[in-house]
C-alpha positions as CSV (number, residue, x, y, z in Angstrom):
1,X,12.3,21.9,11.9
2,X,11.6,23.2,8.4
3,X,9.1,21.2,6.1
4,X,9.7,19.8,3.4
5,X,9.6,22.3,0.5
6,X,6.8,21.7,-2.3
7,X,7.7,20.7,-5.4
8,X,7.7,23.4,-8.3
9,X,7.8,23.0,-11.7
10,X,8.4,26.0,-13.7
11,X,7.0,26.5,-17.6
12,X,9.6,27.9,-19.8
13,X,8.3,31.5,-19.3
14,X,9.4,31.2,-16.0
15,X,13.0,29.9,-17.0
16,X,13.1,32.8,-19.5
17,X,12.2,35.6,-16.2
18,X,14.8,33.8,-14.0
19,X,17.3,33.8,-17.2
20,X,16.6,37.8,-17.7
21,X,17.1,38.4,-13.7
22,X,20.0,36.8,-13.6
23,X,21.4,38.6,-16.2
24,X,20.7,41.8,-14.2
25,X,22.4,40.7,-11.2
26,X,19.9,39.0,-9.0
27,X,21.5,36.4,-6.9
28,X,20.8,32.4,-7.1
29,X,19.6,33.0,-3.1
30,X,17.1,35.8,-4.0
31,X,15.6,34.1,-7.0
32,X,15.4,30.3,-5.2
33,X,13.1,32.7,-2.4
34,X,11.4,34.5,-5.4
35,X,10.1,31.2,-7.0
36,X,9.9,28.7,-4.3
37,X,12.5,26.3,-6.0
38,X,16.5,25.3,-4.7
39,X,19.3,27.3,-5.6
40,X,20.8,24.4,-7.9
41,X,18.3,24.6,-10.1
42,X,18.9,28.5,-10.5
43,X,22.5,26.9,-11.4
44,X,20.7,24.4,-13.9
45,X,18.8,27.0,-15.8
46,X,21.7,29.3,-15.7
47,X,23.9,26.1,-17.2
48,X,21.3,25.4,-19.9
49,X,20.3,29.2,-20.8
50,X,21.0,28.6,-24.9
51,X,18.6,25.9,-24.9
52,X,16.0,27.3,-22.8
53,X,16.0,30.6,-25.6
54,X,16.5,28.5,-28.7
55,X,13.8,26.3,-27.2
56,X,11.5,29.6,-26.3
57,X,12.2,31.1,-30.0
58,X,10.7,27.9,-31.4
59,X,7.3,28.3,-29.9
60,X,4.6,31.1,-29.8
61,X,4.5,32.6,-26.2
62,X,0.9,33.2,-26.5
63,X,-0.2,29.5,-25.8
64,X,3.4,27.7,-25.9
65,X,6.3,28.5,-23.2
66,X,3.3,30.6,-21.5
67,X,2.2,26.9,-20.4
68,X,4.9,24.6,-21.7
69,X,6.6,23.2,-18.7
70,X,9.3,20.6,-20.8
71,X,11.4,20.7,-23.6
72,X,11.2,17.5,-25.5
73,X,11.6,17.7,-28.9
74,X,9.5,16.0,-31.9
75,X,11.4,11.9,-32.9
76,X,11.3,13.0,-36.1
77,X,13.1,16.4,-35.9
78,X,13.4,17.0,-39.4
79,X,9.8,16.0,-40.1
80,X,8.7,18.2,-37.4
81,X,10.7,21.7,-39.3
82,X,9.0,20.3,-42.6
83,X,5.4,20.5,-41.4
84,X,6.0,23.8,-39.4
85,X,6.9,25.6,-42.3
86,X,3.8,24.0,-44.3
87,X,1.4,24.5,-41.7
88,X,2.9,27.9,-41.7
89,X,2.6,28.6,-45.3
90,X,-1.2,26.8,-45.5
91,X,-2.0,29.4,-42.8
92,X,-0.2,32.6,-44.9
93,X,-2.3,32.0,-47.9
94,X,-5.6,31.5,-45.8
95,X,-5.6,27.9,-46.6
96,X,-8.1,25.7,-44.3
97,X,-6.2,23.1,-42.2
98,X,-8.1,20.5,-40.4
99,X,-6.6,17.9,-38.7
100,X,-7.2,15.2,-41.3
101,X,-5.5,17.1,-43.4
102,X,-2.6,18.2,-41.2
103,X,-2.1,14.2,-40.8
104,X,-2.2,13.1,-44.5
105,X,0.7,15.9,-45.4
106,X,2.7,14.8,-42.5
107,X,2.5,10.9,-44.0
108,X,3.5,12.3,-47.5
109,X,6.2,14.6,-46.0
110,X,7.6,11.3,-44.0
111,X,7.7,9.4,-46.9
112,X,9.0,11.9,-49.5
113,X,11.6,12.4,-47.7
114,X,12.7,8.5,-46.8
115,X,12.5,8.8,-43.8
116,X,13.3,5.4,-41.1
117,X,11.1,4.5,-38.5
118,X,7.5,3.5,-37.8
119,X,5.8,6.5,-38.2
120,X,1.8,7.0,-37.4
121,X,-0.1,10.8,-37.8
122,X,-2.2,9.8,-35.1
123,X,-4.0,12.0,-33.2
124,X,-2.1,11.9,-30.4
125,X,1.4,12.7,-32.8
126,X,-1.4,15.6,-34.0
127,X,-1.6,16.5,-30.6
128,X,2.0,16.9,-29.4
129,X,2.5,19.0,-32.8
130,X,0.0,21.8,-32.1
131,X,1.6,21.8,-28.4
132,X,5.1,22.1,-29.6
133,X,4.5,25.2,-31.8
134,X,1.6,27.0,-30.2
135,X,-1.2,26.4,-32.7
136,X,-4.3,27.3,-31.6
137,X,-6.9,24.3,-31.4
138,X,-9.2,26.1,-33.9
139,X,-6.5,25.6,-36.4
140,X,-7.6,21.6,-36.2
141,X,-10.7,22.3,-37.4
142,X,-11.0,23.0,-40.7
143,X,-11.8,26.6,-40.2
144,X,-10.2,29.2,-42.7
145,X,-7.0,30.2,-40.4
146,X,-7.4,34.1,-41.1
147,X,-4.8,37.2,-39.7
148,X,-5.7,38.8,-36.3
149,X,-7.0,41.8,-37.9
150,X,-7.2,43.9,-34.6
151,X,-3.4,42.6,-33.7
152,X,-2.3,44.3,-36.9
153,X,-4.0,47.0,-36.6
154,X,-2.6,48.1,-33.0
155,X,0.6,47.1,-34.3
156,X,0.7,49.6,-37.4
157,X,-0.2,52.0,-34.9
158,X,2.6,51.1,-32.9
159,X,5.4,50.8,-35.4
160,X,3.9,54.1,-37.1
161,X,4.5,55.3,-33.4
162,X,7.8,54.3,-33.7
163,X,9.4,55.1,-36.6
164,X,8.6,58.9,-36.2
165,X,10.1,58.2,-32.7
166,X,12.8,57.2,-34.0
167,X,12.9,59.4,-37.1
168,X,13.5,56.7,-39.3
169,X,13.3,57.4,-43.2
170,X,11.7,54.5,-45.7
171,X,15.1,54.1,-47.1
172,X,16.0,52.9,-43.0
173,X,13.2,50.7,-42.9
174,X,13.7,47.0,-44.2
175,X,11.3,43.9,-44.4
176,X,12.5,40.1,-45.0
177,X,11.0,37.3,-45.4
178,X,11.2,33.1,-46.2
179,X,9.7,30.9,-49.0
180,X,10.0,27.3,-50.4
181,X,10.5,27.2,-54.1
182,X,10.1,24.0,-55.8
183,X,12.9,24.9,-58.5
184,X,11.9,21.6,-61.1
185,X,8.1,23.2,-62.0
186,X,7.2,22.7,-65.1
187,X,4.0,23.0,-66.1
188,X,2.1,20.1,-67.9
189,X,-2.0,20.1,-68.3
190,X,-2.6,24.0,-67.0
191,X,-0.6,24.8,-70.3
192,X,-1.9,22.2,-73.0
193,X,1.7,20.7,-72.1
194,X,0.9,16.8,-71.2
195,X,2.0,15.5,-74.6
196,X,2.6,12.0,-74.7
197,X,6.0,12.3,-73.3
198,X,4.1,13.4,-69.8
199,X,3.6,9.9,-69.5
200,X,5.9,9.0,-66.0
201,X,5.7,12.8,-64.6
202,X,5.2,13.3,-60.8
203,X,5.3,16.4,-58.9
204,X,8.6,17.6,-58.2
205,X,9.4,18.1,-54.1
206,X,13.1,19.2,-54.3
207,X,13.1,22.2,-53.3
208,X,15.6,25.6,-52.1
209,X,14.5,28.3,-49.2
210,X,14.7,32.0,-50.6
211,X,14.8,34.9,-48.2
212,X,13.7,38.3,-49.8
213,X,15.1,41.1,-48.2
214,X,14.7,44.9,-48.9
215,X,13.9,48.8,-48.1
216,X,10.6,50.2,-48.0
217,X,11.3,52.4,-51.2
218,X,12.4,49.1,-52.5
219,X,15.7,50.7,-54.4
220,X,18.0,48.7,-51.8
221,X,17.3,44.9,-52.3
222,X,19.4,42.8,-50.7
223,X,21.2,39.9,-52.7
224,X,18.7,37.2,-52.6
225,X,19.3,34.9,-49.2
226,X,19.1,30.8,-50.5
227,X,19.3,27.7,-48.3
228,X,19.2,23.9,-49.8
229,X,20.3,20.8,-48.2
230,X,23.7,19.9,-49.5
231,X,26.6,22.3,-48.6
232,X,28.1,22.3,-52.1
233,X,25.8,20.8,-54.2
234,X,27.5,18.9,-57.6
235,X,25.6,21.5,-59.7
236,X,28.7,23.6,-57.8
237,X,31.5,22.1,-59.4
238,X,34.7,24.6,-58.9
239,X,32.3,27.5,-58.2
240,X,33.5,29.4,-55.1
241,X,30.3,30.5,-53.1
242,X,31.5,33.9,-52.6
243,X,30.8,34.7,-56.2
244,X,27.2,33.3,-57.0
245,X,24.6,36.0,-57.3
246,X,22.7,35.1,-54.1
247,X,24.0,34.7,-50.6
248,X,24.2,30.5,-50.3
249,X,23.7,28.4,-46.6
250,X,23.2,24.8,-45.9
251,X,21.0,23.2,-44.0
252,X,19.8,19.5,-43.6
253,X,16.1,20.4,-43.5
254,X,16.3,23.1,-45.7
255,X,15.2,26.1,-43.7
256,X,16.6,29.1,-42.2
257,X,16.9,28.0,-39.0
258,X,18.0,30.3,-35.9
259,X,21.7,29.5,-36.4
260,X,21.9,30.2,-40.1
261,X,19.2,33.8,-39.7
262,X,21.7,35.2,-37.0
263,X,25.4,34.5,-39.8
264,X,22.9,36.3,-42.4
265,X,21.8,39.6,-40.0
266,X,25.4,39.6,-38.9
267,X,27.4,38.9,-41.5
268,X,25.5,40.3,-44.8
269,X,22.6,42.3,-43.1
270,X,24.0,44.5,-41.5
271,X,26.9,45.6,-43.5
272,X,25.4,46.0,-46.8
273,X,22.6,48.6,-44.7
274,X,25.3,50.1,-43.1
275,X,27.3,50.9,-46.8
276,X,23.9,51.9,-48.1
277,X,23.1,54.5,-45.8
278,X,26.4,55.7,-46.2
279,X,25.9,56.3,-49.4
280,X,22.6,58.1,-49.1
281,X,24.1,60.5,-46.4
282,X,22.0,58.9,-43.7
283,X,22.5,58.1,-40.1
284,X,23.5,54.2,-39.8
285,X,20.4,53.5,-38.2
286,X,17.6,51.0,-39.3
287,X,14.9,48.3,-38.3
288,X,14.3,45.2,-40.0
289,X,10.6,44.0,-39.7
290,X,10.5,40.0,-39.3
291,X,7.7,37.5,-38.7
292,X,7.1,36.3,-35.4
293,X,9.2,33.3,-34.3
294,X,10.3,30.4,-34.6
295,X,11.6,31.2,-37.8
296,X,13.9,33.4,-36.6
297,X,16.0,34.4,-33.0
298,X,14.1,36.9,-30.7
299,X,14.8,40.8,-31.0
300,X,17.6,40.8,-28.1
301,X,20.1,38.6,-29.8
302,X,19.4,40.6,-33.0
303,X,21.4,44.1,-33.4
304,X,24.0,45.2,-34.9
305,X,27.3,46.0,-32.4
306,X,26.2,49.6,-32.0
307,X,22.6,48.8,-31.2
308,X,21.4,51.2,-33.8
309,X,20.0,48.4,-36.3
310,X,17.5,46.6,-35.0
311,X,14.9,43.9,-35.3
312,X,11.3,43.8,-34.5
313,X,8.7,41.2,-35.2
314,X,5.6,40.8,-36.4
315,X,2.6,39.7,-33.4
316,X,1.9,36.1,-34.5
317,X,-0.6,35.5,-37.0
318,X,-1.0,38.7,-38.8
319,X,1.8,37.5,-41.6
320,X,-0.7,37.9,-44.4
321,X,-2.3,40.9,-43.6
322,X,0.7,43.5,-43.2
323,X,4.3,41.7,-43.6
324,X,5.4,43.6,-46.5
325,X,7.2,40.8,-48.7
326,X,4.0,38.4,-48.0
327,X,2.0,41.1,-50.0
328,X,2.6,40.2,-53.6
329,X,6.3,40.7,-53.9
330,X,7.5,36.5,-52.8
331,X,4.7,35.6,-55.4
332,X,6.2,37.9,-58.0
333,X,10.0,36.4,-57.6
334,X,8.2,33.1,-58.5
335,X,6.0,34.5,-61.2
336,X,9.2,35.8,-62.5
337,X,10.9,32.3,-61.5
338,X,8.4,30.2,-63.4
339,X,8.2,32.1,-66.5
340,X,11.6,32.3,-66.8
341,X,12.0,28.4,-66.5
342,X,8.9,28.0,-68.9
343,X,10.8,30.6,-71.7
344,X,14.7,28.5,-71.1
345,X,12.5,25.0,-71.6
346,X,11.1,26.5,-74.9
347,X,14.6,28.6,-76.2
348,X,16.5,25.1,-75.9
349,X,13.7,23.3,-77.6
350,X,14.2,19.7,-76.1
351,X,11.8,17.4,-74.4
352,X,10.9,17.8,-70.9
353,X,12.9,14.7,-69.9
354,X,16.2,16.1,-71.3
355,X,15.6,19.7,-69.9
356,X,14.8,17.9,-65.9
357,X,18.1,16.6,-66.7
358,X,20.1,19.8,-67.8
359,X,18.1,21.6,-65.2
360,X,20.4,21.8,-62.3
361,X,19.9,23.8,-58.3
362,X,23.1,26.3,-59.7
363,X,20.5,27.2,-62.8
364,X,17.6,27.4,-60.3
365,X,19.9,30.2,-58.3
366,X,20.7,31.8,-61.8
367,X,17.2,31.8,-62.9
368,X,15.8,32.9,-59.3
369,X,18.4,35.7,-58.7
370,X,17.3,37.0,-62.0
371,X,13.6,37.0,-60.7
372,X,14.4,38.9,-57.9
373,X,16.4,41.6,-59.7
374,X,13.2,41.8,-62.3
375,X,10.9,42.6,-59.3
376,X,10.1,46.3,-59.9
377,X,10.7,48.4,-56.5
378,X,6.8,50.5,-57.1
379,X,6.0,46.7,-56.4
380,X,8.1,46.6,-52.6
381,X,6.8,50.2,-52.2
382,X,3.1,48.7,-52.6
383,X,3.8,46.3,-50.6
384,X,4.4,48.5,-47.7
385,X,0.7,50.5,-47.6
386,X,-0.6,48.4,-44.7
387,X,2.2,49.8,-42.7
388,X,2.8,53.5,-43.8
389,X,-1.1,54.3,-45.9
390,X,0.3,57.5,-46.9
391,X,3.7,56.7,-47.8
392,X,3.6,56.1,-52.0
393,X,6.1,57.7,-53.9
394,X,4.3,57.4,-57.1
395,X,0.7,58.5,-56.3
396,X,-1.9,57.1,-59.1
397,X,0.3,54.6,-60.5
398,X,-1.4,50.8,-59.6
399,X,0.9,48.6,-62.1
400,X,0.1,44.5,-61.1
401,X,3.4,43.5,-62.3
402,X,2.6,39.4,-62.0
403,X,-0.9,40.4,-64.7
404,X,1.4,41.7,-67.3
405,X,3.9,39.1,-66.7
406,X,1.3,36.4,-67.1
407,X,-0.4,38.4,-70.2
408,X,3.1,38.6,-71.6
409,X,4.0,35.2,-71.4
410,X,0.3,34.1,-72.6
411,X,1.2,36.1,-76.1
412,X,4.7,34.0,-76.1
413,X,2.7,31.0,-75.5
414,X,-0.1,31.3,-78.5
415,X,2.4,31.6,-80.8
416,X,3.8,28.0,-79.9
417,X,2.8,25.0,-81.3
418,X,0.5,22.9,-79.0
419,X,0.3,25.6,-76.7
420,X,-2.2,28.0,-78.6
421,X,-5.3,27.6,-76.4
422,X,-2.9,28.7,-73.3
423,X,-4.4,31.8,-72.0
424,X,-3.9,33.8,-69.1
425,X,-5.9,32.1,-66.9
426,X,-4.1,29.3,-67.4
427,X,-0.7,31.1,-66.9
428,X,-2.0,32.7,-63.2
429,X,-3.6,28.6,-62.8
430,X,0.4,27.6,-62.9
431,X,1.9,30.6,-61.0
432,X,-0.2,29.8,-58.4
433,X,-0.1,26.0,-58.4
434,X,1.8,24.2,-55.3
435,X,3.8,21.7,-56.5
436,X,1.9,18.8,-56.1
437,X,-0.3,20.6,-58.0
438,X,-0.9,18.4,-61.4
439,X,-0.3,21.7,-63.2
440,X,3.3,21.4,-61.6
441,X,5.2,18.0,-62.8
442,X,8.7,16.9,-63.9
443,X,9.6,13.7,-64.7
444,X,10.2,10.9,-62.3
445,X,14.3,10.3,-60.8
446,X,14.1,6.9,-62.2
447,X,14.4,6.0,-65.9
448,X,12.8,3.5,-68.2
449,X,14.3,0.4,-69.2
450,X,14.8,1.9,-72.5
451,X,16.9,4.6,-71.4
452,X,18.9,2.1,-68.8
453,X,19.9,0.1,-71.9
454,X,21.3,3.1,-74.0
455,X,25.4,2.7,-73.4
456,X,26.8,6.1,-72.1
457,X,28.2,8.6,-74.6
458,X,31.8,8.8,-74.3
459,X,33.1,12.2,-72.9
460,X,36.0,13.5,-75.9
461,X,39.6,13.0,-73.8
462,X,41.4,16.2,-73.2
463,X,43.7,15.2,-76.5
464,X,40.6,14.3,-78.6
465,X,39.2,18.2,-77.8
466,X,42.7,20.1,-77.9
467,X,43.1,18.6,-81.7
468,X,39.3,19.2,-82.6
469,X,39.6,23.0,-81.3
470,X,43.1,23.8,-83.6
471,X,42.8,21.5,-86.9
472,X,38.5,21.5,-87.2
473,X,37.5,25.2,-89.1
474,X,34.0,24.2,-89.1
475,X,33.4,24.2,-85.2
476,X,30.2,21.7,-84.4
477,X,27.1,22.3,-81.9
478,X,28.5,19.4,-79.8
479,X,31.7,21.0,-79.6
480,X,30.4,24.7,-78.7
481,X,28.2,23.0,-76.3
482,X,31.3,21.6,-74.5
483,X,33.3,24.8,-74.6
484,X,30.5,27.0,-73.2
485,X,29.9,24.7,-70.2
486,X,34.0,24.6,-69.5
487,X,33.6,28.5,-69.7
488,X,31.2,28.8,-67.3
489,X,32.8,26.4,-65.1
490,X,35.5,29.2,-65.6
491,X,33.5,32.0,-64.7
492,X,32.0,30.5,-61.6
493,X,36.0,30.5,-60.2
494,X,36.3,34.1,-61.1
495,X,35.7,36.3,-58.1
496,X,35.7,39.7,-60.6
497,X,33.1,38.2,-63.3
498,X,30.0,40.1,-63.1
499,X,26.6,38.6,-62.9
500,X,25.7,40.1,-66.3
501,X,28.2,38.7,-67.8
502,X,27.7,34.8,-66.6
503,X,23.7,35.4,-67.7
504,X,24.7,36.1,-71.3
505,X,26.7,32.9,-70.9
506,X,24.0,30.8,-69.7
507,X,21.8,32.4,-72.6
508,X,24.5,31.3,-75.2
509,X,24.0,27.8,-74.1
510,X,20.5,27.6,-74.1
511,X,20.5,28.9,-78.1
512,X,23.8,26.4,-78.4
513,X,21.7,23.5,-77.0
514,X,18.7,24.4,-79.1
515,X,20.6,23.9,-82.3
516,X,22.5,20.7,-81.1
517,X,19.2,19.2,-80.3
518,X,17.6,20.4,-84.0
519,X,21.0,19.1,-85.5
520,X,20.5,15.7,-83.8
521,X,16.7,15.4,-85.2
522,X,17.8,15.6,-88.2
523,X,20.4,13.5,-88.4
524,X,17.9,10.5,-86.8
């Protein structure tokens, strides 16, 4: 008689090697022998394969489905995504995280976003959230968390390796990666801006996802990728998505999650490489260099039909020494980003309150989409040194393109009234800040009593505006104002309106609003 079998349980590695076999045509018998377990759990695996990958993309193998035997997720899901990609971010910029810390942000984070429920950082929530995603339990110390410099080292020399293998030109070789802006940042104390209107300001947390995507030469950027929570946000009106300047996703927590990365590389990636190799004259062939997971699928559900564009990723923790878009070219889209929001609240001329107002997400993707197109491709190019040291196509030229931005917008800045002392120290101070930096504010969501009291200002019915547009010669700010927002409304419908075009637009109201505001100051 046969004992009684002992009792297995396998970590997620193992499900992942019994997952792979069974796609290559082991049998359930072979692989219940192979493991020590009963065939119906080959069967259960086999049933619950999507989950076991998504699950296994979602952790770092190195300490994480190596060891992991269960899958239970985090109560607070969304929570959970939030601190991920903080903790991720924190550990990019070479930011210490102890566990203190770690706890206090997850508080904020659980509160910011009104979240239910009885929540407690305690260590043993602390705990469970280094388990989940693989962090190392140095990273609870307070120790700087710095890139495995020998991991990207051998992995230069690898993908070096590769890419003559392959024979793969820089205009074949593409980088992409994520980054939270906080779109309401303006700037109040760094920039001798906390009149006393600042009274009331708090930092701003709304916030968008953009995904920068481009060639090593940097002359094939991609349209910006941008996620934010709502699926058509207000802001959106009548705009049909297919016509904004950036490719747009929803998401509840705001992130580009595995679903929403795959509809990108599938549906935008991979054609828009494929026409632009066409057009060079070059094979239809390319990688696209990611960071490790979990922020994106693994490299085998990642290619394009044909198998001949491809993905690999970054080992974990070297982001900030060699991913190409994580070396100056995200912080130059918000350079570019901020002082383009800094120069639209000074052109219209009104008070911070009324600009939070006016300022809407659809201006933020405007005004962001702008940024990327202003990003200079010598800067991509630079970006790429750590990978390819003798690739440069313009030897000797060393251009910091966020310095002369910032010494740029400090000239603007001293010619302003209440803003002379601003200098460029103060201007990097500001690019830099994280937005609950105090040199980062925008008013609060909730009014004063004073405002609550004002009655609304009737909207002109359709009549009223037909008549004032025929019989009125002299044609007023208010009145311009109204037209220019209908026209762009217009615009946004359009699918054969070109970018340029809408930005002129959107300029035209800013000097309209300007003047209606001066109009209004005098008249009071």
């Amino acid at each position: 008689m046969l004992g009684k079998r002992k009792r297995v349980v396998l970590t997620i590695k193992d499900k992942l090697d019994i997952i792979k076999k069974l796609e290559e045509g082991i049998s359930f018998k072979k692989l219940s022998m192979l493991y020590g377990i009963g065939e119906s759990t080959v069967r259960d695996i086999k049933k619950n394969r999507e989950r076991i990958i998504n699950y296994a993309n979602s952790s770092d193998p190195t300490s994480g489905i190596s060891k992991r035997k269960s899958m239970k997720s985090s109560t607070y899901e969304e929570l959970d995504r939030v601190m991920i990609e903080w903790f991720n971010q924190q550990k990019t910029d070479g930011i210490p995280v102890s566990g203190t810390i770690c706890a206090k942000q997850a508080k904020f984070f659980f509160d910011a976003l009104g979240m239910e429920g009885d929540f407690n950082a305690s260590s043993g929530w602390l705990t469970r959230f280094k388990q989940r995603h693989g962090i190392p339990k140095a990273a609870g110390k307070g120790t700087k968390l710095k890139g495995d410099e020998t991991a990207a080292s051998e992995f230069c020399g690898n993908f070096q390796e590769f890419v003559e293998k392959e024979n793969l030109q820089p205009e074949q070789i593409y980088g992409a990666d994520q980054t939270g802006l906080f779109w309401k940042c303006l700037p109040s104390r760094t920039l001798a801006l906390d009149t006393e209107q600042s009274t009331g300001y708090r930092s701003s947390r709304e916030r968008i996802i953009i995904m920068c995507c481009a060639n090593a030469t940097g002359l094939h950027k991609l349209n910006l990728c941008v996620v934010g929570k709502a699926k058509k946000p207000r802001a959106f009106k009548g705009t049909d998505l297919s016509n904004l300047p950036v490719t747009y996703f929803s998401q509840k927590a705001a992130w580009i999650e595995h679903s929403v990365f795959r509809q990108w590389f599938e549906k935008y990636f991979v054609p828009q490489v494929q026409k632009h190799l066409k057009s060079k004259g070059l094979l239809e062939k390319a990688v696209l260099l990611l960071d490790f997971p979990p922020a994106h699928p693994n490299e085998e559900m990642l290619s394009s039909d044909d198998g001949k564009i491809i993905v690999k990723h970054l080992p974990p923790n070297v982001t900030s020494l060699i991913q190409p878009m994580s070396q100056g070219v995200l912080a130059t889209v918000k350079r570019y980003y901020r002082a383009g929001l800094l120069q639209k609240y000074m052109g219209e001329g009104i008070d911070p309150k009324m600009f939070w107002k006016n300022l809407t997400v659809l201006d933020a993707i405007y005004e962001v989409s702008r940024a990327w197109n202003m990003v200079k491709s010598s800067t991509i190019t630079k970006a790429w040194k750590k990978l390819f040291p003798g690739y440069d196509d313009n030897p000797g030229v060393n251009i910091d393109e966020g310095a002369i931005l910032a010494a740029n917008l400090a000239t603007v800045l001293q010619k302003t009234e209440d803003c002379e002392h601003a200098d460029i120290g103060h201007i990097d101070q500001w690019f830099d800040s994280q937005s609950n930096d105090s040199s980062c504010q925008v008013l609060t969501d909730n009014e004063g009593p004073e405002d609550q009291a004002k009655p609304a200002e009737q909207k002109p019915s359709s009549k009223t505006r037909k008549t004032e547009l025929t019989l009125e010669k002299h044609i007023s700010h208010k009145a311009a104002l109204e037209w220019t927002e209908n026209l762009l409304d217009y615009l946004e419908q359009q699918d054969d309106m070109l970018l340029s075009d809408k930005l002129v637009l959107r300029r035209l109201r800013t000097i309209i609003r300007r003047k209606h505001k001066i109009q209004n100051s005098k008249n009071h």
